[in-house]
mmCIF file of the N, C-alpha and C atoms, coordinates in Angstrom:
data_MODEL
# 
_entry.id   MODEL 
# 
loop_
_atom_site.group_PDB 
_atom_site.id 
_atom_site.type_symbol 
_atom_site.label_atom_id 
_atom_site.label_alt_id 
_atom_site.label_comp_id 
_atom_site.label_asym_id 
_atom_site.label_entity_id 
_atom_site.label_seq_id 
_atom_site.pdbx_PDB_ins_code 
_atom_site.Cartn_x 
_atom_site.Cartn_y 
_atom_site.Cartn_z 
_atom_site.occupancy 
_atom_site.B_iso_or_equiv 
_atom_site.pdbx_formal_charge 
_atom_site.auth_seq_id 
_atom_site.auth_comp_id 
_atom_site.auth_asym_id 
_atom_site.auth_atom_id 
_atom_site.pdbx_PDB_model_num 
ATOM 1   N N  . UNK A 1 1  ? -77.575 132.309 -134.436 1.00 0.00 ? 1  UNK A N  1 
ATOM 2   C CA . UNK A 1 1  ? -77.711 131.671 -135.711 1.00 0.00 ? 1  UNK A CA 1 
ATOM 3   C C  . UNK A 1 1  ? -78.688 132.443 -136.604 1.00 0.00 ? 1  UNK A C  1 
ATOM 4   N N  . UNK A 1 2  ? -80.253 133.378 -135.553 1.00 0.00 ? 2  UNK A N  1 
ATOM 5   C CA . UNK A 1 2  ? -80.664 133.805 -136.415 1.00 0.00 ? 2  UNK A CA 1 
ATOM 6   C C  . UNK A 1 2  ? -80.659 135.050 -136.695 1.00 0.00 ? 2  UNK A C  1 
ATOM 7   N N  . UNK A 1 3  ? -79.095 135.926 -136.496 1.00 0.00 ? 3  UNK A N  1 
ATOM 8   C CA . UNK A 1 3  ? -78.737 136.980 -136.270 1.00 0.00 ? 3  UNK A CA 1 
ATOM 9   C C  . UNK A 1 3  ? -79.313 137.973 -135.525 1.00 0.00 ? 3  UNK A C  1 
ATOM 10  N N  . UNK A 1 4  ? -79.842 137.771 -134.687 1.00 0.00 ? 4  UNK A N  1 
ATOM 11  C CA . UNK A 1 4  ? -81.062 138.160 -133.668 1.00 0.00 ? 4  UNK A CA 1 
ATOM 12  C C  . UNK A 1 4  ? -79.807 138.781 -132.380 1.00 0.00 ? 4  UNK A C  1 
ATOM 13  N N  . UNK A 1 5  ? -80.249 140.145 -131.790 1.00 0.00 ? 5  UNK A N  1 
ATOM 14  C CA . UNK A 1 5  ? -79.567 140.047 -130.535 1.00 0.00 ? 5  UNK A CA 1 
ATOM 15  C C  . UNK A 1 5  ? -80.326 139.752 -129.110 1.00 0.00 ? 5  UNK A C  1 
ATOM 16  N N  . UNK A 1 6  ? -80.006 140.249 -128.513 1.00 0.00 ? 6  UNK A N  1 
ATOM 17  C CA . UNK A 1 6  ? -80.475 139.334 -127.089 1.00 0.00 ? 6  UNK A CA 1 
ATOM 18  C C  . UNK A 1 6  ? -81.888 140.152 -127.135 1.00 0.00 ? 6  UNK A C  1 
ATOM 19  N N  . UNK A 1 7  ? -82.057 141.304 -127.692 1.00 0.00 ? 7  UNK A N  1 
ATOM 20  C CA . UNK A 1 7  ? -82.800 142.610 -127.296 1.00 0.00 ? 7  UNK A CA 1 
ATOM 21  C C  . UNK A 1 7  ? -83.973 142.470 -128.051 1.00 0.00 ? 7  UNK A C  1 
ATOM 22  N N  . UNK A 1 8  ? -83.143 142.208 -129.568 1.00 0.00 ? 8  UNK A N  1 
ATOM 23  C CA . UNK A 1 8  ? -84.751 142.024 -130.277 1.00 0.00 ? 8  UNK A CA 1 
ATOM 24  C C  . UNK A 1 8  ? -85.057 140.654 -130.041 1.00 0.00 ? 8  UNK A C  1 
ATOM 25  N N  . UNK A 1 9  ? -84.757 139.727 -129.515 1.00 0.00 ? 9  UNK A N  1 
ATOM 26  C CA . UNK A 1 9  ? -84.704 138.096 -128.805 1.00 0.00 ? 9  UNK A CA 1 
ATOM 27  C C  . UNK A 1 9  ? -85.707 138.637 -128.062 1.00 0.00 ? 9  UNK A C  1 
ATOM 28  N N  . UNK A 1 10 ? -85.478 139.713 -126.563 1.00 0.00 ? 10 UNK A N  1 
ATOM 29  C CA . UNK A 1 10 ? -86.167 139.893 -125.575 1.00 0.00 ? 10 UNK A CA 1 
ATOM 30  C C  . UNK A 1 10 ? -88.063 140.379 -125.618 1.00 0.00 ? 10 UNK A C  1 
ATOM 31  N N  . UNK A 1 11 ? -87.648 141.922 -126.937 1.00 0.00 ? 11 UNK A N  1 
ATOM 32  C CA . UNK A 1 11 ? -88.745 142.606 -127.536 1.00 0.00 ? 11 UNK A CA 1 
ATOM 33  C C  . UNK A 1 11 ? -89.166 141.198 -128.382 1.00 0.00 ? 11 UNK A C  1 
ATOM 34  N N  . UNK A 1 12 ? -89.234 140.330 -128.596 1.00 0.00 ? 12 UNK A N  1 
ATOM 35  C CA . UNK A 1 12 ? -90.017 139.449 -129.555 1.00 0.00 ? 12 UNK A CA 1 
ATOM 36  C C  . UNK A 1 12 ? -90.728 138.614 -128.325 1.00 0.00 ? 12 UNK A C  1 
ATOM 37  N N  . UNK A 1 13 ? -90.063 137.912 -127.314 1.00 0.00 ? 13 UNK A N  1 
ATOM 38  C CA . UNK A 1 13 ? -90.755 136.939 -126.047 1.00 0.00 ? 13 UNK A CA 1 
ATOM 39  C C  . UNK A 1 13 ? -91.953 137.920 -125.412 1.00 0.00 ? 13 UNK A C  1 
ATOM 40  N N  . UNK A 1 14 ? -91.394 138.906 -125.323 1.00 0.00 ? 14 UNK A N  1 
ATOM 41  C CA . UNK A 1 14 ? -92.037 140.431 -124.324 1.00 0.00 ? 14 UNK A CA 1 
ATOM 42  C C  . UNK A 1 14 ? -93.180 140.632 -125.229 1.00 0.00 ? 14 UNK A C  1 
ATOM 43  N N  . UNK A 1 15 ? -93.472 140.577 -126.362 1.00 0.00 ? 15 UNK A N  1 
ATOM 44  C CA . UNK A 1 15 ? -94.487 141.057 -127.153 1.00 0.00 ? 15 UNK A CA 1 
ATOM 45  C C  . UNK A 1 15 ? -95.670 139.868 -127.320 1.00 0.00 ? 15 UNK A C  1 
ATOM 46  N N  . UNK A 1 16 ? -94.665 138.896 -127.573 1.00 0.00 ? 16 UNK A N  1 
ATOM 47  C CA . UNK A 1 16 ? -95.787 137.630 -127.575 1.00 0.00 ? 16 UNK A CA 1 
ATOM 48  C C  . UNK A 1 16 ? -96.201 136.432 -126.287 1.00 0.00 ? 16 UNK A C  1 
ATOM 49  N N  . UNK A 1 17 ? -95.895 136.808 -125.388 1.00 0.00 ? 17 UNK A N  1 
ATOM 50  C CA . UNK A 1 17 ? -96.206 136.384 -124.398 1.00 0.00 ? 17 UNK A CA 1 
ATOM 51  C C  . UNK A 1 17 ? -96.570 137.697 -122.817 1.00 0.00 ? 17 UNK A C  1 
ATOM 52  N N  . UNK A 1 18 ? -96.533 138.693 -123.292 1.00 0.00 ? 18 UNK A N  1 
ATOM 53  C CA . UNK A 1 18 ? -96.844 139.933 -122.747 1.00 0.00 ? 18 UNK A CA 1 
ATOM 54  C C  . UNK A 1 18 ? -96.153 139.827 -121.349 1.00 0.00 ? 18 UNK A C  1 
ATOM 55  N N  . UNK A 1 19 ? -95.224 138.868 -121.527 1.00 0.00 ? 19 UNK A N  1 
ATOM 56  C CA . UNK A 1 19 ? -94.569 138.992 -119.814 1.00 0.00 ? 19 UNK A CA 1 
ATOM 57  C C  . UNK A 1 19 ? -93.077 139.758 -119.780 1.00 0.00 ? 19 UNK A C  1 
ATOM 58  N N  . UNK A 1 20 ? -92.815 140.566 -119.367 1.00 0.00 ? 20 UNK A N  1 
ATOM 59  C CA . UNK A 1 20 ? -91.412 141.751 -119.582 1.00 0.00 ? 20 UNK A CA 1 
ATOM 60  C C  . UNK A 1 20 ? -90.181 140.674 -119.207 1.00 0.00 ? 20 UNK A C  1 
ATOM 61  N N  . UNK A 1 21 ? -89.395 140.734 -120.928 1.00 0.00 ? 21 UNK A N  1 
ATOM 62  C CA . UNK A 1 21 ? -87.927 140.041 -120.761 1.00 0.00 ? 21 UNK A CA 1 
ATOM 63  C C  . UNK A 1 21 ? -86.869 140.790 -120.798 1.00 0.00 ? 21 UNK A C  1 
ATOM 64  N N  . UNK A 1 22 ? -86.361 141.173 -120.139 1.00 0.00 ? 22 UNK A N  1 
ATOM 65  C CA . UNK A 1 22 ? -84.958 141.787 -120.629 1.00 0.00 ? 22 UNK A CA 1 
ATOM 66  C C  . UNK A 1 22 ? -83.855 140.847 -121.524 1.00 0.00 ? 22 UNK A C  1 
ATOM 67  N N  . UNK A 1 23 ? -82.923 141.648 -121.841 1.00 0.00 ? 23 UNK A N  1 
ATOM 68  C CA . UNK A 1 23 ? -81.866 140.983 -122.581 1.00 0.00 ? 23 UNK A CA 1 
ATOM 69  C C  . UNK A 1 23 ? -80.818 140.393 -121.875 1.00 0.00 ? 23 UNK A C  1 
ATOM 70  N N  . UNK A 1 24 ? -80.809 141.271 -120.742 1.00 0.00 ? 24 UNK A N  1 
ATOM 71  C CA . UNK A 1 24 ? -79.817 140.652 -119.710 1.00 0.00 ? 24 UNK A CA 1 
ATOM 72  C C  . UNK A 1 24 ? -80.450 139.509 -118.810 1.00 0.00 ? 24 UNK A C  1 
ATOM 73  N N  . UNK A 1 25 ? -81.259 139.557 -119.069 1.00 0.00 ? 25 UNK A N  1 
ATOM 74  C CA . UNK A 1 25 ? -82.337 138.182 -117.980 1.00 0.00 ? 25 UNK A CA 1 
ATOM 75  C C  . UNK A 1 25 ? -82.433 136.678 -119.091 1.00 0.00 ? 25 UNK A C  1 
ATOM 76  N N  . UNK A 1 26 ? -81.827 137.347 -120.482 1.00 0.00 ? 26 UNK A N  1 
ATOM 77  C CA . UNK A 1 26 ? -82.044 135.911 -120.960 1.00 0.00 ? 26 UNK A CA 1 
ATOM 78  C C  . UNK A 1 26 ? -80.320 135.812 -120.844 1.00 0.00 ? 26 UNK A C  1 
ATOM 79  N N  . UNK A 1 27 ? -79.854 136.663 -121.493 1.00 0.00 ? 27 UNK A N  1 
ATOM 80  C CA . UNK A 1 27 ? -77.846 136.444 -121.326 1.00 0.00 ? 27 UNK A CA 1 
ATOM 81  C C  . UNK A 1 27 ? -77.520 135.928 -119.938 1.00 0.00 ? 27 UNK A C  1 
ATOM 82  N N  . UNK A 1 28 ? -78.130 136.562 -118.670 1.00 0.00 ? 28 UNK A N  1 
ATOM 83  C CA . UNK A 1 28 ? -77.522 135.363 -117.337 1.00 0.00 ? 28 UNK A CA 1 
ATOM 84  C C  . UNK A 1 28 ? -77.877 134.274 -117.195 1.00 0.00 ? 28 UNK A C  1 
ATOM 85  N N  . UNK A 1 29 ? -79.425 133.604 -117.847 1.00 0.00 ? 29 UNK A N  1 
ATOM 86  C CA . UNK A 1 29 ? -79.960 132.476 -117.538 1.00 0.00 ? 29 UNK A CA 1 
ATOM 87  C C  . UNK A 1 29 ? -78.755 131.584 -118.468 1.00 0.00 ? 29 UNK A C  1 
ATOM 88  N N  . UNK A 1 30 ? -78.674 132.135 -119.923 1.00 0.00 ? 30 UNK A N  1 
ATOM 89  C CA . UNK A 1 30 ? -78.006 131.166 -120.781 1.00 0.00 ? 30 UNK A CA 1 
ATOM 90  C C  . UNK A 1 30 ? -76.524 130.989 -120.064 1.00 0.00 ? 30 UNK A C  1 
ATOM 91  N N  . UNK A 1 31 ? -76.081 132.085 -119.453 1.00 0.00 ? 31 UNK A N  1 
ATOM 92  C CA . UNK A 1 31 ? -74.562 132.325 -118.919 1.00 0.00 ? 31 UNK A CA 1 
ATOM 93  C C  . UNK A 1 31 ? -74.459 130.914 -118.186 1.00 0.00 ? 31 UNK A C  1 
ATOM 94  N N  . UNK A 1 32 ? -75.495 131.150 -117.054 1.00 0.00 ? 32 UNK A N  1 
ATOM 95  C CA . UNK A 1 32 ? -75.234 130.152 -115.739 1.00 0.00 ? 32 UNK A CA 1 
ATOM 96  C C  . UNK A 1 32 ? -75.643 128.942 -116.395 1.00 0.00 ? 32 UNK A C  1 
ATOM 97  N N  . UNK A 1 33 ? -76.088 128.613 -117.037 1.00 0.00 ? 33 UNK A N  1 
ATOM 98  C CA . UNK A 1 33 ? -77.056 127.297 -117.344 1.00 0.00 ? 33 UNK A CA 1 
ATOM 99  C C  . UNK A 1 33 ? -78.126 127.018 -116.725 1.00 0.00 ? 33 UNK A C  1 
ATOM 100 N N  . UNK A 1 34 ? -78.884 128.022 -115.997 1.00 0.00 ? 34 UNK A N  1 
ATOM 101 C CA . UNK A 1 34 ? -79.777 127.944 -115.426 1.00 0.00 ? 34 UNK A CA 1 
ATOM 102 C C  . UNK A 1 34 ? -81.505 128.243 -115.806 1.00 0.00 ? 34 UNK A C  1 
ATOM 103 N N  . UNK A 1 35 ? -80.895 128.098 -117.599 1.00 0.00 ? 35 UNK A N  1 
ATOM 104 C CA . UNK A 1 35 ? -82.585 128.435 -118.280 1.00 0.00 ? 35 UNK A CA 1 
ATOM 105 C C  . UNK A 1 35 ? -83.814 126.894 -118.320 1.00 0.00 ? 35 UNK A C  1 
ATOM 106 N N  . UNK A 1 36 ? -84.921 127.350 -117.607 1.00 0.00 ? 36 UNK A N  1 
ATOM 107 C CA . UNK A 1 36 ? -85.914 126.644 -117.672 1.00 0.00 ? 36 UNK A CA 1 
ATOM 108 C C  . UNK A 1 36 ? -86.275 126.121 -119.016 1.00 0.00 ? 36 UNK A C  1 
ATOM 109 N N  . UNK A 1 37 ? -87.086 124.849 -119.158 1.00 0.00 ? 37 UNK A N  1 
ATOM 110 C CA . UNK A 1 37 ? -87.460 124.409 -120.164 1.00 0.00 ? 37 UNK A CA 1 
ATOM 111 C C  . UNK A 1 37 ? -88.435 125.333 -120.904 1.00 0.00 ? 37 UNK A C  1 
ATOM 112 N N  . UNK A 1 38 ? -89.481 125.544 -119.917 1.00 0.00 ? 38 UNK A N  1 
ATOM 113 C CA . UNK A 1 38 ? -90.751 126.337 -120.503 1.00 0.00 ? 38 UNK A CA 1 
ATOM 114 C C  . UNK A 1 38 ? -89.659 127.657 -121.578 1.00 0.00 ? 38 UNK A C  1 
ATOM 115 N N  . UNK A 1 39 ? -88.734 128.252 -120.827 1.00 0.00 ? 39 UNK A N  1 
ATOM 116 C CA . UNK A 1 39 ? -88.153 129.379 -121.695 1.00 0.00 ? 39 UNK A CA 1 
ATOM 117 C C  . UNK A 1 39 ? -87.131 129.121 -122.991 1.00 0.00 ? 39 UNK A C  1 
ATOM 118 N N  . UNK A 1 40 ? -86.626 127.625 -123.209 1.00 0.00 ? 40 UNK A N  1 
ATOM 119 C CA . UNK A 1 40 ? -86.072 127.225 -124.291 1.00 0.00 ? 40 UNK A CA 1 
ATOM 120 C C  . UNK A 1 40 ? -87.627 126.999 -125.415 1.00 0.00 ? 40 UNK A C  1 
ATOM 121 N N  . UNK A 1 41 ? -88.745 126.291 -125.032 1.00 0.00 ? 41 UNK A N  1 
ATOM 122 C CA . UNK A 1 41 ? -89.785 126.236 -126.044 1.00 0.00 ? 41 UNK A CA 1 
ATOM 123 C C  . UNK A 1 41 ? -90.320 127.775 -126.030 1.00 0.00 ? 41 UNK A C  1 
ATOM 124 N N  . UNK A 1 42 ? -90.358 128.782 -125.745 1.00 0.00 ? 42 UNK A N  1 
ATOM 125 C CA . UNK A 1 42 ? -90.379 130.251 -126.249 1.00 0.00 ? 42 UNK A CA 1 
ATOM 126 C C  . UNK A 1 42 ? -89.750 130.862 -126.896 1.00 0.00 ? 42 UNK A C  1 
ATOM 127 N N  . UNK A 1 43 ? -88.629 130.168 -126.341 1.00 0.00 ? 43 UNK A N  1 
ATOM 128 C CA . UNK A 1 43 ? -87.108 131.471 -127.480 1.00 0.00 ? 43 UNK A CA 1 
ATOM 129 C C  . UNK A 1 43 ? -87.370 130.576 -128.656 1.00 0.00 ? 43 UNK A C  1 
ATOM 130 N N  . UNK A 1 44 ? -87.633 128.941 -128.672 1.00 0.00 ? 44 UNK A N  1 
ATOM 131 C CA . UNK A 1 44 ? -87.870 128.223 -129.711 1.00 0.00 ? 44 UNK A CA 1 
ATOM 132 C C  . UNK A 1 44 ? -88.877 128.570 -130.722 1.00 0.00 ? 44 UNK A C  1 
ATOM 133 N N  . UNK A 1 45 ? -89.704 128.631 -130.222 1.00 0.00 ? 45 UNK A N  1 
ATOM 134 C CA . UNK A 1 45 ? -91.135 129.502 -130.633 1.00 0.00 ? 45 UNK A CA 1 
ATOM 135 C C  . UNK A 1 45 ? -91.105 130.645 -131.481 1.00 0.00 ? 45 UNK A C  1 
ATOM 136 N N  . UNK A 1 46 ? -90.415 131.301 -130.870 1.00 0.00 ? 46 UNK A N  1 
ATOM 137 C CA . UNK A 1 46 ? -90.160 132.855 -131.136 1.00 0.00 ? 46 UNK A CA 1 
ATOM 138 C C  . UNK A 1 46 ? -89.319 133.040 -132.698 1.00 0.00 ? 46 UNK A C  1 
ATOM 139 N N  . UNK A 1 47 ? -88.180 131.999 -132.919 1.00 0.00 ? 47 UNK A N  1 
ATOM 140 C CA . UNK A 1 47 ? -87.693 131.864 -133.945 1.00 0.00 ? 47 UNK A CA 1 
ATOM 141 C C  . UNK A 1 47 ? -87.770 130.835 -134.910 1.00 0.00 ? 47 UNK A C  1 
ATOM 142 N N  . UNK A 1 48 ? -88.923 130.291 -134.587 1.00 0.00 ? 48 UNK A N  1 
ATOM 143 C CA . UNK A 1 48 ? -89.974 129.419 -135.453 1.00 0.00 ? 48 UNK A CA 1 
ATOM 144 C C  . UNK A 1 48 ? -89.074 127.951 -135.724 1.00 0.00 ? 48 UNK A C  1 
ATOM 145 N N  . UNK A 1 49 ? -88.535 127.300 -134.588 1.00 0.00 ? 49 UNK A N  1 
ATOM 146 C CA . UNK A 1 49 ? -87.923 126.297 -134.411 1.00 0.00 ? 49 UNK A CA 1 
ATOM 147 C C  . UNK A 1 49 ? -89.242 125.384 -133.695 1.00 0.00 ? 49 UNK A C  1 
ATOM 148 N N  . UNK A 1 50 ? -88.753 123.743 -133.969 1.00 0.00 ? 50 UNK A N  1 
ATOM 149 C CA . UNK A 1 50 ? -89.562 122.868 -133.195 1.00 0.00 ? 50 UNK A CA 1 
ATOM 150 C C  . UNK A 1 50 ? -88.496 122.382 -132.334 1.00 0.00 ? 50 UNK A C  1 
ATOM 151 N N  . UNK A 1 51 ? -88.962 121.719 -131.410 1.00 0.00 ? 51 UNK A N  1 
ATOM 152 C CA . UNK A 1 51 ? -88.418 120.856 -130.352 1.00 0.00 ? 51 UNK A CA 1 
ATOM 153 C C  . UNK A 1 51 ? -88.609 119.614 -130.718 1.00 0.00 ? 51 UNK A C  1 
ATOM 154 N N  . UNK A 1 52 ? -88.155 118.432 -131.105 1.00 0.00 ? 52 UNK A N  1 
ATOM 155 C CA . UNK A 1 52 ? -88.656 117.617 -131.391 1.00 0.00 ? 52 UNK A CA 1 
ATOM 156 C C  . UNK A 1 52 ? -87.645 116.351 -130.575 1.00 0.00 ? 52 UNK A C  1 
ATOM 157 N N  . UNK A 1 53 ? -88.121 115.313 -129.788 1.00 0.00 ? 53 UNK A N  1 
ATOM 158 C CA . UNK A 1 53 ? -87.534 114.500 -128.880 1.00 0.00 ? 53 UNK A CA 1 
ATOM 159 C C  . UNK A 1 53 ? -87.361 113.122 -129.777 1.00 0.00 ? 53 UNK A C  1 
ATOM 160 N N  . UNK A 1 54 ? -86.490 112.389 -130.385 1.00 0.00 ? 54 UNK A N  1 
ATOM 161 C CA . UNK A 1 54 ? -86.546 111.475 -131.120 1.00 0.00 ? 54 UNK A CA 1 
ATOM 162 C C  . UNK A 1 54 ? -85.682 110.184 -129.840 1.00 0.00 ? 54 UNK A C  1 
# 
């Protein structure tokens, strides 16, 4: 949505949280359905979205 690819997605998590993401480590988590919460409020983060639980 925010024309972002997985890579500069990855180089943006990787920079601000200094922990190494690949692009393919976020494309299999989203593939399988197997992405953690903590990593949806980062990618959230990252593209200046809130989470908000109503």
């Amino acid at each position: 949505m925010r024309g972002l690819t997985y890579e500069s997605l990855a180089q943006k998590l990787t920079k601000k949280y200094g922990k190494s993401v690949t692009p393919q480590s976020i494309n299999n988590k989203l593939s399988r359905g197997s992405i953690k919460y903590i990593d949806v409020i980062r990618i959230a983060e990252v593209l200046d979205y809130k989470i908000t639980w109503t």
